[in-house]
C-alpha angles and dihedrals in degrees: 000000000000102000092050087057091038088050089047094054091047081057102045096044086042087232106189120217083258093059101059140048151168115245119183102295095350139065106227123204117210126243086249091060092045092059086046087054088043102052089030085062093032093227125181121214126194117191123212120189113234092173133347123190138163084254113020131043142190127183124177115213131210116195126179125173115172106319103338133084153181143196110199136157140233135190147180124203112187113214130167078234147026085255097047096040142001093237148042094221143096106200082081097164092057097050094043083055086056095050096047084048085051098057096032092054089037088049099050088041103059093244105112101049083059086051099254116146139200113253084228091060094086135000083235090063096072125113 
């Protein structure tokens, strides 16, 4: 059942094999295939800072298309490790930004309640 709604996802946002991938326990969509969902659905995302340091960031997203809509977060923690941080870089806003586009676009789209993540969730997350 998962993999039919999955597949027809794959179809309606016209995914191509590039754009998505399994990783470990997760199948991953590229940023690349996020931007395709996102101008396919014509949503709209707003940003709000909820903190922004030279180190740590939060952005709240919120994403409409039609009638439907989502408020979501992302965040970046830059740490000289995994255990200290949740990303190598230090343009943390903007990866924080991306986070919080990749979970708006995903909710609305009926990707994360099947489990599907955005590739800019985690650094972990790249091909």
């Amino acid at each position: 059942m998962k993999r039919e709604k999955l597949l027809a996802l794959y179809k309606k946002y016209e995914l191509a094999e590039d754009d998505v991938f399994k990783h470990q326990h997760y199948v991953i969509i590229t940023r690349q295939g996020i931007d395709k969902i996102q101008a396919i659905e014509k949503i709209h995302i707003t940003y709000q800072v909820i903190k922004c340091e030279p180190k740590f960031a939060v952005f709240q997203a919120f994403a409409t298309k039609e009638n439907a809509s989502v408020e979501t977060f992302g965040s970046a923690l830059k740490g000289d490790n995994y255990k200290d941080g949740n990303c190598n870089s230090w343009y943390v806003a903007e990866m924080a930004e991306k986070r919080a586009m990749s979970r708006a676009v995903l909710k609305l789209t009926g990707f994360y309640e099947l489990g599907v993540f955005g590739e800019d969730e985690s650094d972990s997350f790249k091909k």
